[in-house]
N, C-alpha and C positions, 0 to 999 in steps of 0.2 A: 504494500500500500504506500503510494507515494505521495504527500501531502506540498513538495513543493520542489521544485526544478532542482535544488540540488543535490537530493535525493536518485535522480534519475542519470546523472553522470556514472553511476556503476554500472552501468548495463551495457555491458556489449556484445549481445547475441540480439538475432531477429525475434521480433515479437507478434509472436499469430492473433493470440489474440488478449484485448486490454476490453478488461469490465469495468464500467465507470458507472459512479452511484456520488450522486452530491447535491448538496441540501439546498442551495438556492438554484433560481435558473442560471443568475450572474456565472455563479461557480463552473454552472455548467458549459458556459458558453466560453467564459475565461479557462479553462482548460484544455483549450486548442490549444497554448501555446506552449504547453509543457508536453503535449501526445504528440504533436505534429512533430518533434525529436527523436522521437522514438520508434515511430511505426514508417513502413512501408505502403504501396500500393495494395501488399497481398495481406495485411494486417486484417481482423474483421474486431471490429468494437459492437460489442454487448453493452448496452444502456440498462441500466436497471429503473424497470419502469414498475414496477409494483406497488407505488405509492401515488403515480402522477402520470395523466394521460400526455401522449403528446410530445413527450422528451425525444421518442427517439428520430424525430424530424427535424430538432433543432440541432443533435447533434450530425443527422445527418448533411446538414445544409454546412455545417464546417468540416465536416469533410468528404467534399462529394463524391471524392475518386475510391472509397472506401466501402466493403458493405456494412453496416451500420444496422444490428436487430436490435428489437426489444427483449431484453430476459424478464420473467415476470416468475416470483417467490412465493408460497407461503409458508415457506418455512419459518417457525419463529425461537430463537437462538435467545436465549440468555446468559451474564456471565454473572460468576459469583466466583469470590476471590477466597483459598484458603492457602493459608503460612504463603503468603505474597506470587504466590500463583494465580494464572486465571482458567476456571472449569467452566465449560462451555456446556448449558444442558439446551436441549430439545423441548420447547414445552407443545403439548398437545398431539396431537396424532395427525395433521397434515403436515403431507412431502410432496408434494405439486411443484414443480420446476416444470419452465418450459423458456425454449426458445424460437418468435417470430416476427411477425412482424408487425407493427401495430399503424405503418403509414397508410395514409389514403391514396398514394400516388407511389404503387413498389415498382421500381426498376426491375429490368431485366436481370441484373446479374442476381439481385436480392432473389429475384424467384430462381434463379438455376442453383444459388447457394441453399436455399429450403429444401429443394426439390433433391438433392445429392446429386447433382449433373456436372458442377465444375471442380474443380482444385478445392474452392471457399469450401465446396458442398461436403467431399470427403473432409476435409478438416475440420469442419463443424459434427459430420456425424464422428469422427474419432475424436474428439472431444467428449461426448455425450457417451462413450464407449467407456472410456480411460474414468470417466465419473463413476460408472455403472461398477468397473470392476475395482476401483480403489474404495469399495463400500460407501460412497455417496449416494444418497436418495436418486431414484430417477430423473434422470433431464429429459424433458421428453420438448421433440422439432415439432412445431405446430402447421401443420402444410397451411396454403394457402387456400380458402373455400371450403376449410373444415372449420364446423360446427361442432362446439362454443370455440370459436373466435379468440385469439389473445387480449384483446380489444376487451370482450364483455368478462374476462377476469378481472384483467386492470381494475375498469369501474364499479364491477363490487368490491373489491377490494376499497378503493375510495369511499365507496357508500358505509364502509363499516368503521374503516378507520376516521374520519371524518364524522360524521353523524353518533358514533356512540365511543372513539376515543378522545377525539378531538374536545368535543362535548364536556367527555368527561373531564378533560382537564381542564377546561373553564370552571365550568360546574361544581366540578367535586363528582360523587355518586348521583347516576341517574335516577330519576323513577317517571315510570308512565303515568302514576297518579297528580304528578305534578305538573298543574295547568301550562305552565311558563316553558317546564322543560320539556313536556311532551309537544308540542307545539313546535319550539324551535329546531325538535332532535325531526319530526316529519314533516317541517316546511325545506328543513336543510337537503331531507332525502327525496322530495320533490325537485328541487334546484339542482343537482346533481343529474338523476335521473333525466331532467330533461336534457340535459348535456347528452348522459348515457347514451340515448335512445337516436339522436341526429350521428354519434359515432358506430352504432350498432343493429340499428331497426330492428327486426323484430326477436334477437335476442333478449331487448331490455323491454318491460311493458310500458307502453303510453301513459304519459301522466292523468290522462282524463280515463282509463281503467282501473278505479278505483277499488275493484277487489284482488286483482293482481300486483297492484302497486303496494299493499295491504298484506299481503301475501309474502312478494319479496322483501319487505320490511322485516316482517315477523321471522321470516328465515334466516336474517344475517343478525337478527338482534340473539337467537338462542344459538348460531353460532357462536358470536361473540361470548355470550354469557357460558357457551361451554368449555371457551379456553381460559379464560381469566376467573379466576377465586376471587379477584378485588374487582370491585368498579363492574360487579355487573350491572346491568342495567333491571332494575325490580318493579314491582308492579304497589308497589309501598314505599310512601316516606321514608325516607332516610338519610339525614344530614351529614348524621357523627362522621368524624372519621377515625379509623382505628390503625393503630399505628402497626406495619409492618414493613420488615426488613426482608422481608422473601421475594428478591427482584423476579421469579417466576409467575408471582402472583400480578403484575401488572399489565398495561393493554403497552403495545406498543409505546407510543409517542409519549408516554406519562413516565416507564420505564428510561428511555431515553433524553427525555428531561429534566428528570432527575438527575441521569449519570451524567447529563452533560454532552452525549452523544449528538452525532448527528439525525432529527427528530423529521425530516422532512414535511413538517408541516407548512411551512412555509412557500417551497418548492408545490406541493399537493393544489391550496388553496389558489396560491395564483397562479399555474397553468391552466386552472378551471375557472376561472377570472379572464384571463386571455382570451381564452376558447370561448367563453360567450359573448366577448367583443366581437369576434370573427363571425359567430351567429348573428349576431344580433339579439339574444336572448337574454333575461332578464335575471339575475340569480342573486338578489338581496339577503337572502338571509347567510350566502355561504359569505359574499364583502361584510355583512354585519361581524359573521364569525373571524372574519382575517382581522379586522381592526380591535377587535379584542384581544386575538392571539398577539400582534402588535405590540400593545397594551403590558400584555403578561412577560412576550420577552425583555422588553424595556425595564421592566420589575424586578426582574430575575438577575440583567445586567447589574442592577444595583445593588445588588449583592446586600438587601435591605431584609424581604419577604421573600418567605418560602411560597407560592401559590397555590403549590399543592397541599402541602401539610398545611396550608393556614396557620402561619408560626413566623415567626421572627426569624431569619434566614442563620440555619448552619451548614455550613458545605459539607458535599455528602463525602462519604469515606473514598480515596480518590484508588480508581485499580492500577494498580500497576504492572 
């Protein structure tokens, strides 16, 4: 992992292939200038788009001569540090890897690369090979014109992380009984979904389908609620918050928050801010939610208030 140009002066062999995962778009766009050193023509860059639609067009537009996919996760990795080590566990039971494409406009070479037809193509399928047999979870290549689409993973995955992590960490603990909060968590996941749906047609339901949209709400919320112990989302009041150290027990972007990590909330909310300017489409409650997340980093910078804990800020235990 290379976090800054001079880190990359060690490498002197060719690089097939570079995965890039980074928290603003700025980052993302500003990271031409440290890849474009290091890679060839025959290079293939993996965007990690698991958290944000639409990444992998921007980074394809800087580098066009390149193929350029989207890799999409759910796996979800947590660390916990013992006698100054770091143990990496597994929380939950999905292992969904996939690598495709998620632009609206795929080149030719991109589809001969999917398809296994050129040099890119074998390198991508021994890659997905080499994962398989070093006991890596499945990579699995997503052709082009197969159904579910890398596309309509992406956006549930946004719909969940956004709508009921995002949430949560404004929030604190969710509950549907509460008028304010059930309100904001299913105006959010209308706004989104209408995005969904102009990227995806008829994998994602119509917003004016009111028992499917209803539907797939209620599926990503017991989702969510059956990976995380903490911050589920209940159907009862509940304010308190009780204090734990069990970073397994957290939703993503709270977990990552916390540590200080990179939480790609930021990155999430405004590519889907972008993308409804390009619509034209109208999406208030997720700018409502960005200018609070705003709000919170700003907070956090100041190293004043904890937001989460609602506490007088102590810095978390740091991993090393």
């Amino acid at each position: 992992i290379f976090q800054d140009e001079s880190s990359t002066s060690e490498i002197d062999k060719k690089i097939d292939f570079i995965l890039l995962s980074t928290d603003t778009i700025d980052d993302l766009i500003n990271s031409k200038s440290i890849i474009q050193k290091l890679i060839d023509k025959d290079t293939i860059i993996l965007v990690d788009s698991t958290w944000a639609n639409n990444v992998e067009e921007i980074v394809s537009a800087c580098f066009p001569n390149n193929i350029t996919l989207s890799l999409f996760s759910e796996v979800l990795v947590r660390i916990n540090v013992y006698n100054r080590r770091n143990e990496f566990n597994h929380v939950g039971n999905k292992v969904t890897t996939m690598i495709g494409s998620s632009s609206k406009t795929i080149r030719t070479g991109v589809k001969e690369t999917l398809a296994g037809f050129s040099l890119s193509g074998k390198k991508l399928n021994d890659l997905t090979q080499v994962l398989l047999s070093n006991g890596v979870f499945p990579c699995n290549i997503v052709q082009l014109g197969v159904k579910p689409t890398i596309n309509s993973h992406i956006w549930k995955s946004v719909m969940t992380f956004v709508t009921f992590g995002v949430l949560s960490l404004i929030y604190g603990e969710l509950s549907t009984s509460n008028k304010t909060q059930n309100k904001m968590m299913r105006k959010c996941f209308i706004d989104i979904l209408a995005l969904a749906y102009q990227d995806c047609g008829n994998e994602i339901p119509d917003i004016n389908d009111k028992v499917k949209v209803n539907q797939l709400f209620d599926q990503l919320m017991k989702q969510f609620n059956q990976i995380h112990s903490r911050y589920k989302v209940s159907a009862t009041v509940n304010n308190s918050y009780s204090d734990s150290n069990d970073n397994l027990e957290y939703p993503t972007c709270i977990y990552n928050f916390l540590n200080s990590f990179d939480n790609y909330v930021a990155l999430c909310l405004n590519q889907m801010i972008n993308y409804s300017e390009q619509l034209k489409i109208e999406i208030p409650y997720i700018e409502c939610i960005n200018s609070f997340y705003q709000e919170i980093e700003s907070i956090k910078e100041s190293k004043v208030y904890n937001w989460i804990k609602k506490e007088s800020y102590v810095p978390e235990r740091p991993i090393i």
